[in-house]
mmCIF file of the N, C-alpha and C atoms, coordinates in Angstrom:
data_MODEL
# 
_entry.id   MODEL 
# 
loop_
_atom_site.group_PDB 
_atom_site.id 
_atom_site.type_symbol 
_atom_site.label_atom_id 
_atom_site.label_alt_id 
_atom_site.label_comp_id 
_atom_site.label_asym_id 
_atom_site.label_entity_id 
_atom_site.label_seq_id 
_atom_site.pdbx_PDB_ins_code 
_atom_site.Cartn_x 
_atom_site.Cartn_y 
_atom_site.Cartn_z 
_atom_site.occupancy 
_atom_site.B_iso_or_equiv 
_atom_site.pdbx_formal_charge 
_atom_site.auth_seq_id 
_atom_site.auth_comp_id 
_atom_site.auth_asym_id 
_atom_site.auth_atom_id 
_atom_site.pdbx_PDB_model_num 
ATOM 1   N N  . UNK A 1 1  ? 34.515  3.117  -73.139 1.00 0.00 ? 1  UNK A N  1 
ATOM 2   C CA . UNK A 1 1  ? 33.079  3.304  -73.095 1.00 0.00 ? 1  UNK A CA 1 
ATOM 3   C C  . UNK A 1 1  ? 32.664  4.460  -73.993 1.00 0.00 ? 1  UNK A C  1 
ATOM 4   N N  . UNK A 1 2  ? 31.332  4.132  -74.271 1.00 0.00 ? 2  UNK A N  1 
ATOM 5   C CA . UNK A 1 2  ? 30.697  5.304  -75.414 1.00 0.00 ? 2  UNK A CA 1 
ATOM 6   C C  . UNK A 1 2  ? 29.908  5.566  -74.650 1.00 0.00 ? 2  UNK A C  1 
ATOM 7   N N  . UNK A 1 3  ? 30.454  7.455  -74.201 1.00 0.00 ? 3  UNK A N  1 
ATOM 8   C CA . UNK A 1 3  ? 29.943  8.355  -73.242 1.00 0.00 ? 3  UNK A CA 1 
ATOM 9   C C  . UNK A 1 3  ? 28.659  8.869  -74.017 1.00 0.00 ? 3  UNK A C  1 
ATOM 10  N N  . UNK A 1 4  ? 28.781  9.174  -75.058 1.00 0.00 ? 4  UNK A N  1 
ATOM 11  C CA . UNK A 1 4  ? 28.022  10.189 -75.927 1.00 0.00 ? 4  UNK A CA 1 
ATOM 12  C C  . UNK A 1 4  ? 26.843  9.461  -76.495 1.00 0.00 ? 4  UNK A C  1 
ATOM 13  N N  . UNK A 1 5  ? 26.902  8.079  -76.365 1.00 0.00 ? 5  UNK A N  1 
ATOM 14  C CA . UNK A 1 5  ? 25.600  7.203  -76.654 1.00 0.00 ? 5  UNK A CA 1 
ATOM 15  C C  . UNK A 1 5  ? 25.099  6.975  -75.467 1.00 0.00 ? 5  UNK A C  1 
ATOM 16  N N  . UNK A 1 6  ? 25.567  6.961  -74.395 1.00 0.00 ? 6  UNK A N  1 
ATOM 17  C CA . UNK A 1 6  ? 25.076  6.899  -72.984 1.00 0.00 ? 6  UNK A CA 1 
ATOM 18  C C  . UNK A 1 6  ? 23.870  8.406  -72.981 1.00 0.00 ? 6  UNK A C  1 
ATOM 19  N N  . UNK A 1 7  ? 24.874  9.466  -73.104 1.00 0.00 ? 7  UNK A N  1 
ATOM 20  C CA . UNK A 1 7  ? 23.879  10.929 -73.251 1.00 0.00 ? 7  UNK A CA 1 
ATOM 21  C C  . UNK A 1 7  ? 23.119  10.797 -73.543 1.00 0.00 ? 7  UNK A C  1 
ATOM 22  N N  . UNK A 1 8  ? 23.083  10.513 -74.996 1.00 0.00 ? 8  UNK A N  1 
ATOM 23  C CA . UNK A 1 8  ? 21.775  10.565 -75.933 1.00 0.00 ? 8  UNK A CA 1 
ATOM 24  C C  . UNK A 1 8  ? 20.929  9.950  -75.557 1.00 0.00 ? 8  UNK A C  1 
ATOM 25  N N  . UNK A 1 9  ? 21.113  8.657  -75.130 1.00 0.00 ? 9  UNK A N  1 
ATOM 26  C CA . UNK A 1 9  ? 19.758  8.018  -74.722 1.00 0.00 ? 9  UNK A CA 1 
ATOM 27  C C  . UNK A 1 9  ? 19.313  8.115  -73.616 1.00 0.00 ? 9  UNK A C  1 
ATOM 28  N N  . UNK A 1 10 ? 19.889  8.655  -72.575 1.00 0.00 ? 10 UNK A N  1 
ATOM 29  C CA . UNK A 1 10 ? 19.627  9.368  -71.270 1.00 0.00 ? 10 UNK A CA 1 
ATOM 30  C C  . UNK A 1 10 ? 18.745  10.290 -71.933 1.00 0.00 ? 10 UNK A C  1 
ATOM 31  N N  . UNK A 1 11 ? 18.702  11.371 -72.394 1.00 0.00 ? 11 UNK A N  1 
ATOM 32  C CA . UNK A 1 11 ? 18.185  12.959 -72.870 1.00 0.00 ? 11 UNK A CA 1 
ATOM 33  C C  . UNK A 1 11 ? 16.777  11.932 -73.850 1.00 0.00 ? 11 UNK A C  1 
ATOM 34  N N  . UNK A 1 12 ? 16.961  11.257 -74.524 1.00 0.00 ? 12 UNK A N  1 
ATOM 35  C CA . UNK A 1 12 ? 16.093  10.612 -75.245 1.00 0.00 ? 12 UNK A CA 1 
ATOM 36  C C  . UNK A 1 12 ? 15.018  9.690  -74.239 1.00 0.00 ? 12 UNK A C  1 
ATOM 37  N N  . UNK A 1 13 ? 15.260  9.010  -73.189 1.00 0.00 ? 13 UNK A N  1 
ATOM 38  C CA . UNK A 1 13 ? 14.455  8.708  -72.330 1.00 0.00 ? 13 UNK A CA 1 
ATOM 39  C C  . UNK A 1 13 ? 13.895  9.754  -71.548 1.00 0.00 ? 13 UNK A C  1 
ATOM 40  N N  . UNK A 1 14 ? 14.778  10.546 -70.986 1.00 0.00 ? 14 UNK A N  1 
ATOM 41  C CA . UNK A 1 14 ? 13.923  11.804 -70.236 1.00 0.00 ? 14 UNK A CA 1 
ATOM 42  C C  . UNK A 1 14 ? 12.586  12.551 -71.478 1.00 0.00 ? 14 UNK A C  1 
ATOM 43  N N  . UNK A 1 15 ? 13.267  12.867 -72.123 1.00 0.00 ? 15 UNK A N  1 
ATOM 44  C CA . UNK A 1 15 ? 12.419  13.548 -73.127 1.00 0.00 ? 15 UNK A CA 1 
ATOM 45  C C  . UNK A 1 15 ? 11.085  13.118 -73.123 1.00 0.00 ? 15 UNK A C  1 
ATOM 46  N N  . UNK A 1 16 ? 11.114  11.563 -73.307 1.00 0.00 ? 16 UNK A N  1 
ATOM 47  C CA . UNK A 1 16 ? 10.303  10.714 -73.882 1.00 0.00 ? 16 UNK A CA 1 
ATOM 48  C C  . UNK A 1 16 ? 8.867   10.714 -72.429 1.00 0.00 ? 16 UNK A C  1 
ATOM 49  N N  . UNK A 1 17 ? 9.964   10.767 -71.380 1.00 0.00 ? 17 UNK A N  1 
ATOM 50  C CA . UNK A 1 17 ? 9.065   10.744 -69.551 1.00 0.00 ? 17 UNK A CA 1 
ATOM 51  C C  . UNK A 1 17 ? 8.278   12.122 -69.390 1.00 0.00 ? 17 UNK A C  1 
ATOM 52  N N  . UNK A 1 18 ? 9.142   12.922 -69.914 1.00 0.00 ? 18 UNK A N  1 
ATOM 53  C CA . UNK A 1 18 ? 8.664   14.753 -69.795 1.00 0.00 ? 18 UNK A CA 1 
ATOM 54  C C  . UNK A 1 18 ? 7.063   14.881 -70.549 1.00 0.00 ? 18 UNK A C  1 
ATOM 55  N N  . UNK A 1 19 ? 7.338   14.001 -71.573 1.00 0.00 ? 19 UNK A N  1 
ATOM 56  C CA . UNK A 1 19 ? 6.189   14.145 -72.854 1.00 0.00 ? 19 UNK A CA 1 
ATOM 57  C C  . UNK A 1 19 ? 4.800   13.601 -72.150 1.00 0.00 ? 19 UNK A C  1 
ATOM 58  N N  . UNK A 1 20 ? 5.224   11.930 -71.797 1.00 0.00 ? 20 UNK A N  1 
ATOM 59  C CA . UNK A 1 20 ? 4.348   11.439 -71.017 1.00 0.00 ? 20 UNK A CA 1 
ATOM 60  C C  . UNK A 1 20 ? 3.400   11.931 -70.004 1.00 0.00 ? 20 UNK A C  1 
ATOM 61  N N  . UNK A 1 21 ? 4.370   12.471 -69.099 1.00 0.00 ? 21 UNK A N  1 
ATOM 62  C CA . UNK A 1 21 ? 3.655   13.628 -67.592 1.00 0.00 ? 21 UNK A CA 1 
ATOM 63  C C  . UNK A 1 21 ? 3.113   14.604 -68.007 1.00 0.00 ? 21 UNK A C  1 
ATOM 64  N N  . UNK A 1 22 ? 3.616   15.349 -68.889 1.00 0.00 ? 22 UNK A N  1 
ATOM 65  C CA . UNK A 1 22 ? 3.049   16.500 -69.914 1.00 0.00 ? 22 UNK A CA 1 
ATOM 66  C C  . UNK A 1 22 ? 1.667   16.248 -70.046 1.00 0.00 ? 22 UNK A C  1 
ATOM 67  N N  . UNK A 1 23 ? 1.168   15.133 -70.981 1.00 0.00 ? 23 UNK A N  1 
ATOM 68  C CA . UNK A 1 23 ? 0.264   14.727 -71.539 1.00 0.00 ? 23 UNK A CA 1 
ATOM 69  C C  . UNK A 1 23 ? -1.270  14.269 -70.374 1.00 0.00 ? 23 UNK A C  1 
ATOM 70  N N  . UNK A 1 24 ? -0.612  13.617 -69.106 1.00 0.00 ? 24 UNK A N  1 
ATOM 71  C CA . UNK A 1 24 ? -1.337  12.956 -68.764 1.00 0.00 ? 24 UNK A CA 1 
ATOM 72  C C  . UNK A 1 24 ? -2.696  14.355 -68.462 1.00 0.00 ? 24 UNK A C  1 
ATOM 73  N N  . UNK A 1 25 ? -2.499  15.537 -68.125 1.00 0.00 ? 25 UNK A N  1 
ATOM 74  C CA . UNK A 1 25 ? -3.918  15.437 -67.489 1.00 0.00 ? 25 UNK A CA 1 
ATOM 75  C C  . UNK A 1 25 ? -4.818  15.397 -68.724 1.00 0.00 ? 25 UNK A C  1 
ATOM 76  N N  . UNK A 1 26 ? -3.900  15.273 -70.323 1.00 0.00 ? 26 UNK A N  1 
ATOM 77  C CA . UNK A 1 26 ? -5.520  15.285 -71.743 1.00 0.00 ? 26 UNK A CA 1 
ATOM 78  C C  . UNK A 1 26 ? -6.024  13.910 -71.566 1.00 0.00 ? 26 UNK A C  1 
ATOM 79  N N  . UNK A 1 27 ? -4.831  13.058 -71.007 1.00 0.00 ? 27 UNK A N  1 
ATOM 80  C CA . UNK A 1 27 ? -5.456  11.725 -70.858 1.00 0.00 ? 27 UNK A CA 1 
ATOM 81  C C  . UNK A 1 27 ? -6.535  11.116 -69.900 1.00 0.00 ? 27 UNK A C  1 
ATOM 82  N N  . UNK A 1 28 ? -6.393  12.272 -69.190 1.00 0.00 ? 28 UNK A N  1 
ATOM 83  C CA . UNK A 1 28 ? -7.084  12.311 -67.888 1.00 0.00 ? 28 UNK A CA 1 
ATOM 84  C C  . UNK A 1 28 ? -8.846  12.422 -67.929 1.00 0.00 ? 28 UNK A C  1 
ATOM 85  N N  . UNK A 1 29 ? -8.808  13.569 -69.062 1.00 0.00 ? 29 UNK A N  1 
ATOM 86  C CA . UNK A 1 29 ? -9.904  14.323 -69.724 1.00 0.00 ? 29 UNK A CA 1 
ATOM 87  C C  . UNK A 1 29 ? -10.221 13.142 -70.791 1.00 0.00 ? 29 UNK A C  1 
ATOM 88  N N  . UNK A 1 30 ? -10.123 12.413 -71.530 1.00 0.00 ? 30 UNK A N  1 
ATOM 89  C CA . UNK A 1 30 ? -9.852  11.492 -72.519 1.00 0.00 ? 30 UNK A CA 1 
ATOM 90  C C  . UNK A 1 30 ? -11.034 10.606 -71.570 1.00 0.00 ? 30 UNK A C  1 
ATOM 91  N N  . UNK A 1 31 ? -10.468 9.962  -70.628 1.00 0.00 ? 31 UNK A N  1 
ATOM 92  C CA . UNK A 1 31 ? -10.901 8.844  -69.297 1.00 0.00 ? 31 UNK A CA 1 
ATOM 93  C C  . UNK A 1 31 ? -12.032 9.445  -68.841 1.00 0.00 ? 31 UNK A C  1 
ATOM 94  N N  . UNK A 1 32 ? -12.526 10.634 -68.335 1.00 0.00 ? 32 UNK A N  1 
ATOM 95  C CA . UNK A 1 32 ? -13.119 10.923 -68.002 1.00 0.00 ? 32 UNK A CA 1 
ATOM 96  C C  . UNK A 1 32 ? -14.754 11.368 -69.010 1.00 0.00 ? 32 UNK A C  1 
ATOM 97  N N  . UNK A 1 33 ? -14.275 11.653 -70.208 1.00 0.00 ? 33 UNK A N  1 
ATOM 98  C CA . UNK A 1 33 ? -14.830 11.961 -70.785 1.00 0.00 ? 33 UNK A CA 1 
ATOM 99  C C  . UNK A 1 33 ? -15.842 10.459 -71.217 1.00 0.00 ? 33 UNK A C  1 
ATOM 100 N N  . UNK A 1 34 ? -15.059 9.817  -71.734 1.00 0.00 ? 34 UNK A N  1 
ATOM 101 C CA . UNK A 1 34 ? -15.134 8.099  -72.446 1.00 0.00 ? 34 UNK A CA 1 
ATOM 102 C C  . UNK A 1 34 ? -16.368 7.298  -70.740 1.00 0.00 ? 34 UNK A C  1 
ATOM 103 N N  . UNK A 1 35 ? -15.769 7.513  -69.567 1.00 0.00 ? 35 UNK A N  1 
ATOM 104 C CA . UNK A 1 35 ? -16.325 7.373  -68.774 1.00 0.00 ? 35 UNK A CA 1 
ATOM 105 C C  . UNK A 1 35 ? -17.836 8.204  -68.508 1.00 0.00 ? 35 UNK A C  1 
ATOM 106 N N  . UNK A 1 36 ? -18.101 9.115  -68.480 1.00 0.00 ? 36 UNK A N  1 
ATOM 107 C CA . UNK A 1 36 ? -19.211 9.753  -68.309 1.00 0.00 ? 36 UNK A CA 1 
ATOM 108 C C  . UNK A 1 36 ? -20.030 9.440  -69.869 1.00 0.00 ? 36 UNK A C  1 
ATOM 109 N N  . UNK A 1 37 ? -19.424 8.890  -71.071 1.00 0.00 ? 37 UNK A N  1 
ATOM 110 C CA . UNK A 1 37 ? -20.199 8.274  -71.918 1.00 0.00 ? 37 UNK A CA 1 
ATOM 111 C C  . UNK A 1 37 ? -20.765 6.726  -71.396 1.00 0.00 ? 37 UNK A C  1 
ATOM 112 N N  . UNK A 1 38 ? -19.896 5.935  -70.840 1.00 0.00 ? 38 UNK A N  1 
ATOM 113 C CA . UNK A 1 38 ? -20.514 4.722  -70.455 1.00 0.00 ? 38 UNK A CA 1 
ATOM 114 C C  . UNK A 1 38 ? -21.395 4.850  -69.246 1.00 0.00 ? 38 UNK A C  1 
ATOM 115 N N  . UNK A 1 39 ? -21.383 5.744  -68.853 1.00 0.00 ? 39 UNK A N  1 
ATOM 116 C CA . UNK A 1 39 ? -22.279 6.086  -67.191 1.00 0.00 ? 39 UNK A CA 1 
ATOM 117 C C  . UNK A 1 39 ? -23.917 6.589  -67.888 1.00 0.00 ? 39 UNK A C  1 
ATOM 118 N N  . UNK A 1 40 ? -23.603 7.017  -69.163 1.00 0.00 ? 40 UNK A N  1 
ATOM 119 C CA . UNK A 1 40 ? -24.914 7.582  -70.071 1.00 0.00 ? 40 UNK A CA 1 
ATOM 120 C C  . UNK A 1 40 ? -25.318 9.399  -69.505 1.00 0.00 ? 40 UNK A C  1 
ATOM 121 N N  . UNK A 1 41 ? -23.783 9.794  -68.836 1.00 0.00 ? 41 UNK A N  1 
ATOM 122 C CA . UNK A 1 41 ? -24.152 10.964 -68.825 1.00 0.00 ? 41 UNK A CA 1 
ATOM 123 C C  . UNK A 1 41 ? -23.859 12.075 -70.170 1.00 0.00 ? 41 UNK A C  1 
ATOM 124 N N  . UNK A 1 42 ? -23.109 11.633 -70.739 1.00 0.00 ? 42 UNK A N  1 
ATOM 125 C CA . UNK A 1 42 ? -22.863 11.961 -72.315 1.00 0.00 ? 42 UNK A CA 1 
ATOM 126 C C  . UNK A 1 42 ? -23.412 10.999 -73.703 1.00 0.00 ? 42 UNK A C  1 
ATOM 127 N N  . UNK A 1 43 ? -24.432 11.538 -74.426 1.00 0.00 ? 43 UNK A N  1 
ATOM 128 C CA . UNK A 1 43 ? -24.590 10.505 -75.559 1.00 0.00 ? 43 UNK A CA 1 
ATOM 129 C C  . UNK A 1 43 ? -23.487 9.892  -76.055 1.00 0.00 ? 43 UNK A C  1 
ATOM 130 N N  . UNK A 1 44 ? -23.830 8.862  -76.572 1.00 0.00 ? 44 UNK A N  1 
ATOM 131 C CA . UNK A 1 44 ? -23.284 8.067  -77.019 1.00 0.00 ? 44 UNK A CA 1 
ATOM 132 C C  . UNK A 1 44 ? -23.109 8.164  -78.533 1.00 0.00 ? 44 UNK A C  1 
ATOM 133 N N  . UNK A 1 45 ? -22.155 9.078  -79.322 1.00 0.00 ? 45 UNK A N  1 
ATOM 134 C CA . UNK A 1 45 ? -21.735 9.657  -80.342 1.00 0.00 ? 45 UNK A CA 1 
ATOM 135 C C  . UNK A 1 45 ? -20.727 9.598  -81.210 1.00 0.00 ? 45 UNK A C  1 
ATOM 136 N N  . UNK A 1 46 ? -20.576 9.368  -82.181 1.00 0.00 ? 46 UNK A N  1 
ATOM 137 C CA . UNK A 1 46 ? -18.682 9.735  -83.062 1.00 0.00 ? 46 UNK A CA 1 
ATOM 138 C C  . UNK A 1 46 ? -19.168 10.608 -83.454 1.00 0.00 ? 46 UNK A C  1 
ATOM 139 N N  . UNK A 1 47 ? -19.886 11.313 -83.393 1.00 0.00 ? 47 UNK A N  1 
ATOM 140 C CA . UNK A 1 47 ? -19.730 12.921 -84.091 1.00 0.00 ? 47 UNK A CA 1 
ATOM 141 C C  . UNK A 1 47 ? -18.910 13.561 -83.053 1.00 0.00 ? 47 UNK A C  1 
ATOM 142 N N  . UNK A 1 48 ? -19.862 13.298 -81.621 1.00 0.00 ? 48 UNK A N  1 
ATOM 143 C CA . UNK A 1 48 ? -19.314 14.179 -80.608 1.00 0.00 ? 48 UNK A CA 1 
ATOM 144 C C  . UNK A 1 48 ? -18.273 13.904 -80.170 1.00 0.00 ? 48 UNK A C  1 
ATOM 145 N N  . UNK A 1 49 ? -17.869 12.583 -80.108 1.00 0.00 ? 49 UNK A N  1 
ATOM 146 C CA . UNK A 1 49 ? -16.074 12.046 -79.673 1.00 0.00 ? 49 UNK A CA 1 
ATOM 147 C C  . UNK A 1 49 ? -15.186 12.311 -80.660 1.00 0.00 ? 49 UNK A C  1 
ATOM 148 N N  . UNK A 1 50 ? -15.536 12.114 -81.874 1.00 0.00 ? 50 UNK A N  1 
ATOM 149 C CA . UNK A 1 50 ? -14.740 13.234 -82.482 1.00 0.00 ? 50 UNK A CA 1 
ATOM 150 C C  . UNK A 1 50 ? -14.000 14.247 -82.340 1.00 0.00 ? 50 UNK A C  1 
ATOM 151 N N  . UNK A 1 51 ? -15.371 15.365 -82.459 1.00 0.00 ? 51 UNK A N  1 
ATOM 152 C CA . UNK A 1 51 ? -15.158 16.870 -81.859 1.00 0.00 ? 51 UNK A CA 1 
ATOM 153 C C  . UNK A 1 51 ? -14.789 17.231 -80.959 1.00 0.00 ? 51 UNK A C  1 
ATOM 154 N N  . UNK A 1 52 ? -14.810 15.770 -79.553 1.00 0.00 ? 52 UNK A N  1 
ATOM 155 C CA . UNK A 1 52 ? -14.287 16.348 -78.463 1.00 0.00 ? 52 UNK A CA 1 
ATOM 156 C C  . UNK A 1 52 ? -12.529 15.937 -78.613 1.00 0.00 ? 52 UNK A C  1 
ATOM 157 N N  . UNK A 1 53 ? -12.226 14.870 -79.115 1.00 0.00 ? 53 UNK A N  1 
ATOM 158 C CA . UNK A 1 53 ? -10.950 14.401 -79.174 1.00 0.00 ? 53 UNK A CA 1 
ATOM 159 C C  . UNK A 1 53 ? -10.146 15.644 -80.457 1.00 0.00 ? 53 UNK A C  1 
ATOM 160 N N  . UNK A 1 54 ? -10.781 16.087 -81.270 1.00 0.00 ? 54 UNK A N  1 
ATOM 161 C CA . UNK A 1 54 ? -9.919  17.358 -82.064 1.00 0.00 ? 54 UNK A CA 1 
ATOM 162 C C  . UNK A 1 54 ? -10.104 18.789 -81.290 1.00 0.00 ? 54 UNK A C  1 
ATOM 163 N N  . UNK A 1 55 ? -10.686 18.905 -80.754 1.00 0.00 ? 55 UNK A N  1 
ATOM 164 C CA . UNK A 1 55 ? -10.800 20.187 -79.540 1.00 0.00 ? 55 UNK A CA 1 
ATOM 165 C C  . UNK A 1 55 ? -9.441  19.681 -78.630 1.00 0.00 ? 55 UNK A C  1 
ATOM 166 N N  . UNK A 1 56 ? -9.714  18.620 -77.689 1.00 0.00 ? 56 UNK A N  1 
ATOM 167 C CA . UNK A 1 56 ? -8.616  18.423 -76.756 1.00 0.00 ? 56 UNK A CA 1 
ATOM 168 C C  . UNK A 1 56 ? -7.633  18.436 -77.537 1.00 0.00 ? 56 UNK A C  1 
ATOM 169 N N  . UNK A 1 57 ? -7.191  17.627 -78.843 1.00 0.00 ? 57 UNK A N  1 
ATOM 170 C CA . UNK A 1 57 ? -6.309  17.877 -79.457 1.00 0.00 ? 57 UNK A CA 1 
ATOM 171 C C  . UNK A 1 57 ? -5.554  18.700 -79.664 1.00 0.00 ? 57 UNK A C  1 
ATOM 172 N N  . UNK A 1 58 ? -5.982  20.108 -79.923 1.00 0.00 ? 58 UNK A N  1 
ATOM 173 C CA . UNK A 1 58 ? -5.956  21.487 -80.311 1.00 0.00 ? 58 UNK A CA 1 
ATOM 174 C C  . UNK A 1 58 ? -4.992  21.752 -79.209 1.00 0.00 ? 58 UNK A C  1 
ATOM 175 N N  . UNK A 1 59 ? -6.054  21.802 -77.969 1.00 0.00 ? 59 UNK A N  1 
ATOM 176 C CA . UNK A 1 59 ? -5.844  22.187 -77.220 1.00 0.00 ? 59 UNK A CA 1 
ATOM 177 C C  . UNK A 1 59 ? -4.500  21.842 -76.352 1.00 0.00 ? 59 UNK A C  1 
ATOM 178 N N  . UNK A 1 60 ? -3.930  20.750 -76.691 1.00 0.00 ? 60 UNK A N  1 
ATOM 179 C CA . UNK A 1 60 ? -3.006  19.603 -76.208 1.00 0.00 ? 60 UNK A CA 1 
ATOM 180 C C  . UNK A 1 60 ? -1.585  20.422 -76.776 1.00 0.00 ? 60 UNK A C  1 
ATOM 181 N N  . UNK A 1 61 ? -2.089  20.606 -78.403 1.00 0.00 ? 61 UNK A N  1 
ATOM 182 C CA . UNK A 1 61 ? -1.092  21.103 -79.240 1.00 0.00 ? 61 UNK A CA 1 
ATOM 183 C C  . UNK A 1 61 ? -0.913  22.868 -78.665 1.00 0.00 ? 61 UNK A C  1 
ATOM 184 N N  . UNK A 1 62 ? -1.756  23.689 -78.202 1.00 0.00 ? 62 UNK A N  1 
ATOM 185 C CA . UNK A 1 62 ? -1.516  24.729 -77.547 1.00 0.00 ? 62 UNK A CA 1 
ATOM 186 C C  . UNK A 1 62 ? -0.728  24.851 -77.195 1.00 0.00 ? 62 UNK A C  1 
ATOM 187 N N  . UNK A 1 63 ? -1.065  23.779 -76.263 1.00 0.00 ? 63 UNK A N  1 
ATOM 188 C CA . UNK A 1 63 ? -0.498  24.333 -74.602 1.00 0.00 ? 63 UNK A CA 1 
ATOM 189 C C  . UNK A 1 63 ? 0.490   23.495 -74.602 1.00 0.00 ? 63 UNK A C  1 
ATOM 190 N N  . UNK A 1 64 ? 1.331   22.136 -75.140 1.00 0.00 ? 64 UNK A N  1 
ATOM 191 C CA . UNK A 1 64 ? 2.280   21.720 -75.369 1.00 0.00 ? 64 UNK A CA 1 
ATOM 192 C C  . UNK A 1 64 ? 3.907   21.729 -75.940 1.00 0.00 ? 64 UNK A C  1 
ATOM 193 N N  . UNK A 1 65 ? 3.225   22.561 -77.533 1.00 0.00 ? 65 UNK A N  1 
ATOM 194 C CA . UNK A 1 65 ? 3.776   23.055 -77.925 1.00 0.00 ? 65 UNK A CA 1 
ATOM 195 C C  . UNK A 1 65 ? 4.449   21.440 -78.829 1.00 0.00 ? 65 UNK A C  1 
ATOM 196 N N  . UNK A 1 66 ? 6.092   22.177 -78.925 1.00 0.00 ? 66 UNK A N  1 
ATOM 197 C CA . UNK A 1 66 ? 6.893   20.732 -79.608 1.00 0.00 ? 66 UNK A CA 1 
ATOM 198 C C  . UNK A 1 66 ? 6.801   19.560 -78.594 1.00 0.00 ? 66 UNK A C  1 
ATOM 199 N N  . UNK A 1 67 ? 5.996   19.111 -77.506 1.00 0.00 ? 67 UNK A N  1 
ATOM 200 C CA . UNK A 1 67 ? 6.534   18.493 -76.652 1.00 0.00 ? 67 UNK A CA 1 
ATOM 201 C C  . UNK A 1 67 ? 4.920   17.241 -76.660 1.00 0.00 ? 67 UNK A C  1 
ATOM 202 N N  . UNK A 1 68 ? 4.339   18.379 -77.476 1.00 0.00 ? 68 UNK A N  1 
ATOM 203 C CA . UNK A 1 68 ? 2.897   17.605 -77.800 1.00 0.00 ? 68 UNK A CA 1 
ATOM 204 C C  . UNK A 1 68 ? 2.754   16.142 -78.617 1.00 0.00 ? 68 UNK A C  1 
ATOM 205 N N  . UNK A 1 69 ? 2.252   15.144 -78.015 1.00 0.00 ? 69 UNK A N  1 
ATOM 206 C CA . UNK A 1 69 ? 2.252   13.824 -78.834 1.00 0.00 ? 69 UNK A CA 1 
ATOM 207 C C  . UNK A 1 69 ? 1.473   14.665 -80.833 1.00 0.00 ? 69 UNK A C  1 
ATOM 208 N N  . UNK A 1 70 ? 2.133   13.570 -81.464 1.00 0.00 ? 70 UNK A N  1 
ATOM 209 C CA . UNK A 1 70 ? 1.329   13.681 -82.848 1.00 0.00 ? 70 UNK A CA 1 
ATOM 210 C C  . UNK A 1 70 ? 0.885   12.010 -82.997 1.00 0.00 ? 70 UNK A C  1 
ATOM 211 N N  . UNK A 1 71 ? 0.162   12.141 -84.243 1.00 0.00 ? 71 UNK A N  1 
ATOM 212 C CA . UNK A 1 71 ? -0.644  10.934 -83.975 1.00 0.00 ? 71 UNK A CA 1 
ATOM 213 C C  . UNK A 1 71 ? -0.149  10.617 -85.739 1.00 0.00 ? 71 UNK A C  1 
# 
């Protein structure tokens, strides 16, 4: 058996789960945000979804660090 390809993709799936959970509460903010646009409590904008999706962005990349999705 190939122990060391077993590892890797063990460490490569975790990684991949860590990133995910990491991420969720921008996704959270993402949903919520997109939602309070269809409710009409936020205009209805690409300037402003924009600006809000490169702010969270930023912000994602902060506080993430290397562990932060790239696009």
């Amino acid at each position: 058996m190939n122990y060391t390809c077993n590892i890797a993709q063990a460490t490569e799936v975790a990684a991949r789960s860590s990133s995910l959970l990491l991420s969720l509460p921008f996704d959270m903010a993402r949903e919520q945000y997109a939602s309070a646009v269809r409710a009409g409590l936020i205009e209805a904008s690409m300037l402003a979804g924009a600006q809000f999706e490169r702010t969270l962005s930023s912000i994602e990349t902060a506080t993430l660090g290397p562990w932060a999705r790239r696009v």
